[in-house]
Structures are given as C-alpha cells and as structure tokens.
N, C-alpha and C positions, 0 to 999 in steps of 0.2 A: 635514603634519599639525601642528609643531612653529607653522606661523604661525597655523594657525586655533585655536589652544589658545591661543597670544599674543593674538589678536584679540578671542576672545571674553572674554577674562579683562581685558582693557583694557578692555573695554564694558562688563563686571559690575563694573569699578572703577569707573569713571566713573557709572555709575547708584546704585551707592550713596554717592559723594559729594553726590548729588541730594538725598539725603534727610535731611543734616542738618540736627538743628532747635536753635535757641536756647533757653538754656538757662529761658528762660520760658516756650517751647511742652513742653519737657520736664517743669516741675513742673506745667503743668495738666495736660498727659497724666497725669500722675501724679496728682493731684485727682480726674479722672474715675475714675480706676482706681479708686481709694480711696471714692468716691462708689458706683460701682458692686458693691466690695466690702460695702459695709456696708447697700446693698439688699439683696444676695442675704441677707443673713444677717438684716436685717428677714423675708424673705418666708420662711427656714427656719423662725424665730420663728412667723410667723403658724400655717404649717402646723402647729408643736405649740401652738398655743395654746387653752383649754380653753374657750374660749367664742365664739360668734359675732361679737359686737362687736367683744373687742381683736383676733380674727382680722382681721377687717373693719377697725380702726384699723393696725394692724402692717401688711399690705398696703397701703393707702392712703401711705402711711409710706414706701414700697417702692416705690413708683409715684413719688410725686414726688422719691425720690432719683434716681433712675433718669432721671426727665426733667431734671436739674439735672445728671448726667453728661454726659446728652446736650447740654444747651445749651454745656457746660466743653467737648466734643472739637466743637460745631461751631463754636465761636469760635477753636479750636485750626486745625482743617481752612480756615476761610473766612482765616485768615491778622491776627485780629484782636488774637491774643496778643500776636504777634509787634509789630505798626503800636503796641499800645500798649507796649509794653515801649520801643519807641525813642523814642516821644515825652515817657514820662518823666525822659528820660535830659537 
C-alpha cells in the first residue's frame, strides 16, 4: 500500500511540473483575468442602468472586453506568449 501511495504521488508530482508557465504566460493569464474582471462589472453596470442605450452601450462594452480576454488566454493556450517572450530576449 505504502508503494502505490509513492507511485501515485510521484505521478501527481511529475504532472504538476507539466504545468509551469513563464513568467509572461502568467502576466497575460493575469491580463485576461483582469479583462474578464472588468466585463463582468461592465454588464453589472448595464443591468442597473436607467436607460436603453447606455444599457445597450455598457454591454457592447462587455462583449468586446470579454472577446479581448478571450483572444489574451488563446494566445496564452496556443503557446504564443511564451515563442514571443523569447524572441524578445
């Protein structure tokens, strides 16, 4: 019992060494976060807002931060943070 407790904890070591990332895929993860923060609190905005328009602008607002997160975690994911962080160097 004592080796498969070693095994498997060897293996959930090893798998979270898989997952570190440079310190330039950590500040856009942090970017999107932050992007994605300040949508939701756009579209809380909208929802009290006292007129149709700037409801209508505040959401729009909230959308393309939202899609601006998403482009920051998929250049994060597709590894292109990283390709450009070392070619600056």
């Amino acid at each position: 019992m004592k080796k498969l407790s070693f095994v498997v904890a060897a293996g959930l070591m090893s798998l979270a060494a898989c997952t570190n990332n440079t310190p330039a895929e950590n500040s856009a993860e942090n970017v999107a976060e932050s992007l994605d923060n300040a949508a939701d609190n756009l579209e809380a905005s909208a929802d009290n807002a006292t007129n149709e328009s700037t409801e209508a602008a505040l959401e729009n607002a909230a959308d393309n931060m939202h899609s601006a997160a998403d482009n920051v975690q998929e250049a994060v994911d597709n590894g292109a943070v990283a390709a450009n962080a070392s070619n600056a160097m």
